[in-house]
C-alpha positions as CSV (number, residue, x, y, z in Angstrom):
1,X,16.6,-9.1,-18.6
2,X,18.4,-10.3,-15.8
3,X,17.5,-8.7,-12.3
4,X,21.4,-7.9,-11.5
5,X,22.1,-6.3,-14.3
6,X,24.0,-3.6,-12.6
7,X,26.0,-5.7,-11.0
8,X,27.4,-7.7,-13.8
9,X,28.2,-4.4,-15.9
10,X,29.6,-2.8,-13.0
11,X,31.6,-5.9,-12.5
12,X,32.2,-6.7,-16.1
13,X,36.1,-7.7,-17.3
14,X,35.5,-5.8,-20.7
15,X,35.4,-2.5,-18.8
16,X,38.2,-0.2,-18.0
17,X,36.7,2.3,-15.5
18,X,38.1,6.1,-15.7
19,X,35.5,8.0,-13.6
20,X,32.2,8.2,-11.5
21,X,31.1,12.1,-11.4
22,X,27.7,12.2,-9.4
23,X,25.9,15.7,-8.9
24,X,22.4,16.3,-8.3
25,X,21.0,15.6,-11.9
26,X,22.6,12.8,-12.9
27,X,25.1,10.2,-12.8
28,X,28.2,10.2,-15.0
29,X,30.1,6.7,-15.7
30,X,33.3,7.4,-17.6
31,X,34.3,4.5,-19.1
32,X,36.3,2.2,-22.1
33,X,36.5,-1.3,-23.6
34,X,39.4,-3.1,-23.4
35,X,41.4,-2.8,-26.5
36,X,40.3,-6.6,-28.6
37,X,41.1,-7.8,-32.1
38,X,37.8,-6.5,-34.5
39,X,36.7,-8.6,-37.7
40,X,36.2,-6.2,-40.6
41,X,32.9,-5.7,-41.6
42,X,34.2,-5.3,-45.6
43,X,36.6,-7.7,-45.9
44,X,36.2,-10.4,-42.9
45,X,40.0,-9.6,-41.6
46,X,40.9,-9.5,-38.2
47,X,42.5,-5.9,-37.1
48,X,43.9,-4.9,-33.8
49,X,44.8,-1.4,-35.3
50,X,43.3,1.5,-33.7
51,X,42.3,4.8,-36.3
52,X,41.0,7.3,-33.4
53,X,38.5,7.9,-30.6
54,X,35.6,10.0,-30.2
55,X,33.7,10.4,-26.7
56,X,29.9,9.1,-27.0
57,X,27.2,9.6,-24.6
58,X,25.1,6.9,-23.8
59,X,21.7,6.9,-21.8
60,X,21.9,3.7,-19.1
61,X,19.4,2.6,-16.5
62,X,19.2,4.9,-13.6
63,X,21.0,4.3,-10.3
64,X,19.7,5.7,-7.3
65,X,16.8,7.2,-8.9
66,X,19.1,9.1,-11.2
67,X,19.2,9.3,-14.8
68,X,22.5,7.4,-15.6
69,X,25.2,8.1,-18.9
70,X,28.0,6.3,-19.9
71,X,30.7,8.7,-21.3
72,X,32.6,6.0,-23.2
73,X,35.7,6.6,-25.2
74,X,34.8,4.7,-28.2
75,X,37.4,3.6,-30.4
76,X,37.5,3.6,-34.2
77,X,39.6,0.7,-36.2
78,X,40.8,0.5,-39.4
79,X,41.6,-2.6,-41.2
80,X,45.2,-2.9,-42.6
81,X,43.9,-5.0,-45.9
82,X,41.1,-2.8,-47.4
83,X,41.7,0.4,-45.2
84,X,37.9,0.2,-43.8
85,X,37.2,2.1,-40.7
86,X,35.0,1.0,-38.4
87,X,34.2,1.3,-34.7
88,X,34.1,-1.2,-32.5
89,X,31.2,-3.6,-31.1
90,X,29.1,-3.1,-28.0
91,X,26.9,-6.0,-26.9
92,X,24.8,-3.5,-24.7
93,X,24.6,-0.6,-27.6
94,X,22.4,-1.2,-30.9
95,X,24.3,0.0,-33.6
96,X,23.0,3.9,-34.2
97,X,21.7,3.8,-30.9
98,X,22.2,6.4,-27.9
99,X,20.3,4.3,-25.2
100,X,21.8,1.0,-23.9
101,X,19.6,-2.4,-24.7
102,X,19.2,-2.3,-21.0
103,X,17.4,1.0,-20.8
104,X,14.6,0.1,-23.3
105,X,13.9,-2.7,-21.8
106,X,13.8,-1.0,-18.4
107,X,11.4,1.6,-19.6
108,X,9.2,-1.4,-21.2
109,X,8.5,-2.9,-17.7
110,X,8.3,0.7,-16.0
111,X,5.5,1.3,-18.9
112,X,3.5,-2.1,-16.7
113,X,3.1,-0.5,-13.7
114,X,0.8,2.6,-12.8
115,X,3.2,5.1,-14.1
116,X,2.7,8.5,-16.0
117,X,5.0,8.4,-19.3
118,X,6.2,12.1,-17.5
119,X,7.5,10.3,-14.5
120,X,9.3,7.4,-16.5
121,X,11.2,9.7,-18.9
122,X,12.2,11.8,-15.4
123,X,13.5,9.2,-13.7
124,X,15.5,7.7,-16.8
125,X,16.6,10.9,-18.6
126,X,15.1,10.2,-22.0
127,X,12.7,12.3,-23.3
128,X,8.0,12.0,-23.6
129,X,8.1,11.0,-27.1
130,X,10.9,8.1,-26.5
131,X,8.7,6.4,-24.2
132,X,6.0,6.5,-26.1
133,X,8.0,5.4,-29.2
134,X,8.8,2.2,-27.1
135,X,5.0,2.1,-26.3
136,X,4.3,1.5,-29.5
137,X,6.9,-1.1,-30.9
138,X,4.7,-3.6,-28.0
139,X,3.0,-6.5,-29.5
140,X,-0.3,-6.2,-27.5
141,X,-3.2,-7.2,-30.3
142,X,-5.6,-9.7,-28.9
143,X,-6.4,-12.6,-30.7
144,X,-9.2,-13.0,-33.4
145,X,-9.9,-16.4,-33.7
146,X,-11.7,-17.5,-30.5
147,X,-14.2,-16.4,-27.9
148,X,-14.5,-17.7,-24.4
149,X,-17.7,-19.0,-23.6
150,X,-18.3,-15.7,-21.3
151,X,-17.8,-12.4,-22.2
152,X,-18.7,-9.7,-20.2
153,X,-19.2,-5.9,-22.2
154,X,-18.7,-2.4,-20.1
155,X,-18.2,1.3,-20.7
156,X,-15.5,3.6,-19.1
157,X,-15.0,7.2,-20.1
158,X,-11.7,7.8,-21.8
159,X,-12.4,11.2,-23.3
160,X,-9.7,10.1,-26.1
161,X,-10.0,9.8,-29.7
162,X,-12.8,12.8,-29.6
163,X,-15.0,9.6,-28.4
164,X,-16.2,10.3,-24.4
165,X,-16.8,6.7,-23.8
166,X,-15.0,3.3,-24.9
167,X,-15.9,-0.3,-24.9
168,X,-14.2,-2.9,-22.6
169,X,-14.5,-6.6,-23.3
170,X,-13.1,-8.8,-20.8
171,X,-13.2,-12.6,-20.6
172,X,-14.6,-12.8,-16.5
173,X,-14.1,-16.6,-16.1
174,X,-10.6,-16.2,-17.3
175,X,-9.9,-12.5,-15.7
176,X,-8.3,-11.4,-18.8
177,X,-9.4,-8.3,-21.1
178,X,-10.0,-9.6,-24.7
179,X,-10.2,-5.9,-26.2
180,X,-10.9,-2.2,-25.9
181,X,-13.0,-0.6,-28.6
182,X,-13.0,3.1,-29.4
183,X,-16.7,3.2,-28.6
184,X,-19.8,1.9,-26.9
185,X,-22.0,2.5,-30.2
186,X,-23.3,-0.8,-31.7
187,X,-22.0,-0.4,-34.9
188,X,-18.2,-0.2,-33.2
189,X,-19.7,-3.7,-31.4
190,X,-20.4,-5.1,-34.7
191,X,-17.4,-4.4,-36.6
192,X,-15.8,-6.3,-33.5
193,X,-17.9,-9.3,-33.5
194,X,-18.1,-9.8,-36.9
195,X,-14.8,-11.0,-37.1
196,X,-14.9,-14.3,-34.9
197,X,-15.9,-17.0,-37.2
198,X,-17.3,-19.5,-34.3
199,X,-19.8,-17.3,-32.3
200,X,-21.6,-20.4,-31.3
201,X,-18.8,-21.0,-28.5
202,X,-20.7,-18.4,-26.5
203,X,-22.9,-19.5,-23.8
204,X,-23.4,-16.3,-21.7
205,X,-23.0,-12.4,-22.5
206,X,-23.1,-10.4,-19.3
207,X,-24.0,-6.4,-19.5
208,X,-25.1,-3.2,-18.3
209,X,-28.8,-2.0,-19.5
210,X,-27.2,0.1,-22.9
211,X,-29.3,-0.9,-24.9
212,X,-27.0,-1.4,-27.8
213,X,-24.8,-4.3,-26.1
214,X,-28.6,-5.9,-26.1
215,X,-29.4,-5.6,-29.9
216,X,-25.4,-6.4,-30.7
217,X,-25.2,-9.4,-28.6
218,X,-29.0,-10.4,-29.9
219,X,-27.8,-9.9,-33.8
220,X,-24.5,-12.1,-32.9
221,X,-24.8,-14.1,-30.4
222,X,-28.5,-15.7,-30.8
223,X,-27.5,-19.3,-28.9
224,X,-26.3,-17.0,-25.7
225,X,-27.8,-16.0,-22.6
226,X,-28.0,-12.6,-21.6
227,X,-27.8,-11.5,-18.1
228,X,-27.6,-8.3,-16.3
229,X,-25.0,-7.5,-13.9
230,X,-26.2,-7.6,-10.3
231,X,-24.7,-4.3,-9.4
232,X,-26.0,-2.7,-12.5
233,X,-30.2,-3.4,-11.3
234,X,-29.9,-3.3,-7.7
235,X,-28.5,0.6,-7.7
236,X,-32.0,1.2,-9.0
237,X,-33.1,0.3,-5.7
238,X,-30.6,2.5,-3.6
239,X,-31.2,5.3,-5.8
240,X,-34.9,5.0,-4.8
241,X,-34.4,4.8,-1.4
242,X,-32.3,7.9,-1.0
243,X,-34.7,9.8,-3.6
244,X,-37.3,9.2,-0.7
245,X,-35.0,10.3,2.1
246,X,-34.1,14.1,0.0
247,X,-37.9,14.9,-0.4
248,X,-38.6,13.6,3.1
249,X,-35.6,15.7,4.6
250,X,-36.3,18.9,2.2
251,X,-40.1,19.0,4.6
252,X,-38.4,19.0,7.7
253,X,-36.6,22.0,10.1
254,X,-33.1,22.6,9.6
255,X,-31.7,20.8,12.5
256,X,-33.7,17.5,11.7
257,X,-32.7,18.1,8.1
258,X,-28.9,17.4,9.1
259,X,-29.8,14.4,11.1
260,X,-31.3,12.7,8.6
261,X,-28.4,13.6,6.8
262,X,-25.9,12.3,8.6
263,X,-27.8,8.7,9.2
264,X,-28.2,8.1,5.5
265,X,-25.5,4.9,5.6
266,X,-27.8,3.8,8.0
267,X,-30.7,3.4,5.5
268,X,-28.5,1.7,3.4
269,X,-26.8,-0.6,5.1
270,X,-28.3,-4.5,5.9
271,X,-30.2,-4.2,8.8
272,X,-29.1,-7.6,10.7
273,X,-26.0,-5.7,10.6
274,X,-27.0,-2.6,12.9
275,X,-26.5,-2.3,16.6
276,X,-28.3,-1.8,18.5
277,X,-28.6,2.0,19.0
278,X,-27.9,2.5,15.7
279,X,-31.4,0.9,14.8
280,X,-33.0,3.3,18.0
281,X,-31.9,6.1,15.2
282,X,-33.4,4.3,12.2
283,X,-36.7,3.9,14.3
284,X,-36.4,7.8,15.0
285,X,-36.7,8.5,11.2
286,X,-38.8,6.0,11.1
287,X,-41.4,8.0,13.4
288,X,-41.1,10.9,10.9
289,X,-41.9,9.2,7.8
290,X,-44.2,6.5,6.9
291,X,-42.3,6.2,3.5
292,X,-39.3,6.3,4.8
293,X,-40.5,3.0,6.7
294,X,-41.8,1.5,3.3
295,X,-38.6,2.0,1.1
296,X,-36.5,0.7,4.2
297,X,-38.7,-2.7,4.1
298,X,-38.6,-2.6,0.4
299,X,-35.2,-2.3,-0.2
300,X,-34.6,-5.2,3.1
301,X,-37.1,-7.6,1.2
302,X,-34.8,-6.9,-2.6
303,X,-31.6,-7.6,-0.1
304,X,-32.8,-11.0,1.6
305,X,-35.4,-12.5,-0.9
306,X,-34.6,-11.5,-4.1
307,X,-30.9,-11.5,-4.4
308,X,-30.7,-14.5,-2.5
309,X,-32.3,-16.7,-4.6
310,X,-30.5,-19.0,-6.0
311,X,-31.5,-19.6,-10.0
312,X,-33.6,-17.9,-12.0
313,X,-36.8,-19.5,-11.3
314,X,-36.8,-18.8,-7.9
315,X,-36.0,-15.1,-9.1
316,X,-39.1,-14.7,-11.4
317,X,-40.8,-15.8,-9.0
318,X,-39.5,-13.2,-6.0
319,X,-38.7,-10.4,-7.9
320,X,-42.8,-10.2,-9.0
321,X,-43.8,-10.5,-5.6
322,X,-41.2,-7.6,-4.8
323,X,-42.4,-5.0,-7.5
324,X,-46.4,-6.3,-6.6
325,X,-45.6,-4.8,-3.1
326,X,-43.9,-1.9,-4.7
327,X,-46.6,-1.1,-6.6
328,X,-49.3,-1.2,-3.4
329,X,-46.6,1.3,-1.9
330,X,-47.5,4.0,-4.1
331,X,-44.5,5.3,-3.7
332,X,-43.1,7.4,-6.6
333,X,-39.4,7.0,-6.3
334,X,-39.9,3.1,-7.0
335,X,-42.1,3.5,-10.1
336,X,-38.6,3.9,-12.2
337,X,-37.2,0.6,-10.2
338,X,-40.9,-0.9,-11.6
339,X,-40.4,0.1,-14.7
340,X,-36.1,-1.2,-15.4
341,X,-37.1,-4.0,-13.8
342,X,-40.1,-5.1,-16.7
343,X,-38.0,-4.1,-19.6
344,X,-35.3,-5.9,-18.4
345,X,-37.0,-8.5,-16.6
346,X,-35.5,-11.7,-18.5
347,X,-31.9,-10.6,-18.4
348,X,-32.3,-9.7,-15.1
349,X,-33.5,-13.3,-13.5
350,X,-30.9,-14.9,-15.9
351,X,-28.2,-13.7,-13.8
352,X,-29.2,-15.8,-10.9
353,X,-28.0,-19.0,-13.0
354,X,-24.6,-17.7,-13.7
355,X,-21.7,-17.2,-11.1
356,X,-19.9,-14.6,-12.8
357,X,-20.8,-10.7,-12.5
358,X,-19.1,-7.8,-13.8
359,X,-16.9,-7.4,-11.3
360,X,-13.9,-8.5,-12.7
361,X,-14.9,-5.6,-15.5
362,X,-15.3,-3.1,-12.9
363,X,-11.5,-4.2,-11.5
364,X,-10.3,-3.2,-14.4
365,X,-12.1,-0.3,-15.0
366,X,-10.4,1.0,-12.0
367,X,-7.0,0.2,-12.5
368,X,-7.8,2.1,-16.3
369,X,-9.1,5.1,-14.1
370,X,-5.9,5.6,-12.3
371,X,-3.9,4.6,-15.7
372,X,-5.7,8.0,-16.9
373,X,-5.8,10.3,-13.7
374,X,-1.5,9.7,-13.8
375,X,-1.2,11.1,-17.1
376,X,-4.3,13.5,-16.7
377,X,-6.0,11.9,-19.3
378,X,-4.9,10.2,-23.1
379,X,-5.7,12.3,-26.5
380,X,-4.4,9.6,-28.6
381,X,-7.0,6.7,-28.6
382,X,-4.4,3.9,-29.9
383,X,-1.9,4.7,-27.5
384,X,-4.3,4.5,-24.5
385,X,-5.5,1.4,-25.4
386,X,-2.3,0.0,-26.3
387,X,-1.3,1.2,-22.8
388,X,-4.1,-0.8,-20.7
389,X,-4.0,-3.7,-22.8
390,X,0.3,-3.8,-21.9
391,X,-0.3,-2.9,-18.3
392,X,-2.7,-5.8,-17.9
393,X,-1.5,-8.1,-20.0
């Protein structure tokens, strides 16, 4: 569709303008085609005769922000040979149809953007289930026949289709989405996979720690790597950390309470990046705490030895020596980083030899959030997916 549109119907020769009525709803273009000679549709002659009129209503793009109608005075010919009646031809108006060409298509790129299906059939004057009728004539399925050589597998919660959670497979080298499945469960993962014919093509799976992406991508992908996503094992860290600053604040007098409250970025963030008076305050927790002093150096050794190696040999080799000191800590909060980090151990130091993360996942499974937080959520699984795979195709 062109992008001045407007302009070459408002300027358009075949157009005899009666009347522009604009009130606070909507906009009213009266309007009629100049009179031309019509081919029968029966016979193939060429009449000129007019039968009658008959005033139709037809939904155009808004202007202004309005919801725009054409009130055209349609005429009806009859053709002199076999007496057929017919009306006459519009180039912008399907036959049957109440809704210009240019309004569906209009709609169709609205339905792209971060829009609520409420606010595109306010602005255009159609109704819900017309939009979503367009929705669904799309052509969005992904294609069967080939994987990329990475694939990278996530979760989001859609709450649609009775299922909580759904599947997202996205292609990170390319930044594209390949599918979304109605669920995270591994036999919705197999019925997937075990359509591609040439699974060989895959060199690296990257995931979260559900264990079913593990056994799926083990049952179909046995010549891929499997690594974790960075993001994905080094939360286990921060969530140790903070555990240890709660039961350290929960023994201390209310007024200390809230300043160890208030300085828990602190703990978190790199400490080469502090001031220094903020690092005065870290030293002042410090003083409380022996533990507190632990998890800090803990968590600053994970930062600049462990995640900054640079393949995975380096990172077997770092990330033992990190959970040995862990486990001379003694201190509780890490024993569940201790234990992730040995069940996982092998997808974890494989993703030290791959430059690709989930992050291009977790894009996406942000721009899906908003998709669903606009329309306060999707009951119909089909449409939702339909939806996200349109909006980021």
């Amino acid at each position: 569709m062109q992008g001045n549109y407007i302009t070459n119907f408002l300027k358009s020769e075949d157009i005899i303008w009666e009347d522009i009525i604009e009130n606070d709803n909507r906009i009213e273009l009266h309007i009629k085609m100049k009179q031309k000679p019509h081919i029968c549709p029966r016979c193939g002659a060429t009449t000129s005769k007019i039968h009658d009129y008959r005033v139709q209503r037809i939904k155009d793009v808004p202007l202004f922000g309005k919801p725009t109608v054409i009130v055209l005075k349609k005429r009806r010919y009859v053709c002199k040979h076999c007496g057929k009646r017919f009306y006459e031809h519009l180039d912008y108006l399907p036959r049957y149809h109440r809704m210009t060409n240019r309004l569906s298509i209009y709609i169709l790129q609205q339905l792209k953007k971060q829009q609520s299906m409420k606010e595109i059939s306010e602005v255009t004057g159609v109704s819900i289930t017309t939009v979503m009728r367009l929705l669904d004539t799309v052509g969005v399925e992904p294609d069967y026949k080939i994987l990329p050589e990475v694939i990278s597998i996530d979760e989001f919660k859609g709450n649609s289709g009775g299922r909580k959670y759904h599947c997202i497979i996205v292609d990170p080298k390319g930044g594209k989405i390949l599918d979304i499945l109605k669920d995270r469960k591994q036999e919705d993962l197999s019925e997937y996979f075990k359509r591609f014919k040439d699974r060989k093509k895959v060199k690296w799976v990257i995931i979260d720690m559900w264990k079913p992406f593990l056994l799926t991508v083990k049952t179909y992908f046995k010549g891929a790597k499997i690594a974790i996503d960075k993001f994905h094992f080094t939360r286990y860290v921060y969530w140790a950390i903070e555990n240890v600053r709660k039961r350290v604040q929960k023994e201390l007098a209310r007024d200390k309470r809230r300043y160890f409250k208030r300085s828990r970025k602190l703990l978190l963030a790199k400490y080469d990046t502090l001031t220094p008076e903020q690092k005065e305050k870290l030293e002042i927790m410090f003083w409380y705490s022996a533990d507190l002093r632990m998890a800090h150096f803990l968590k600053e050794e994970f930062s600049n030895r462990v995640l900054k190696c640079k393949n995975s040999k380096e990172a077997k080799i770092e990330l033992k020596r990190w959970m040995q000191l862990t486990k001379e800590s003694k201190i509780d909060e890490f024993k569940r980083c201790i234990q992730v980090f040995n069940r996982w151990f092998e997808e974890i130091t494989n993703a030290f030899d791959i430059p690709y993360t989930n992050s291009v996942t977790e894009g996406y499974n942000n721009k899906i959030k908003v998709l669903k937080r606009i329309a306060y959520g999707y009951r119909n699984f089909y449409r939702f997916r339909k939806r996200i795979l349109y909006c980021n195709a």
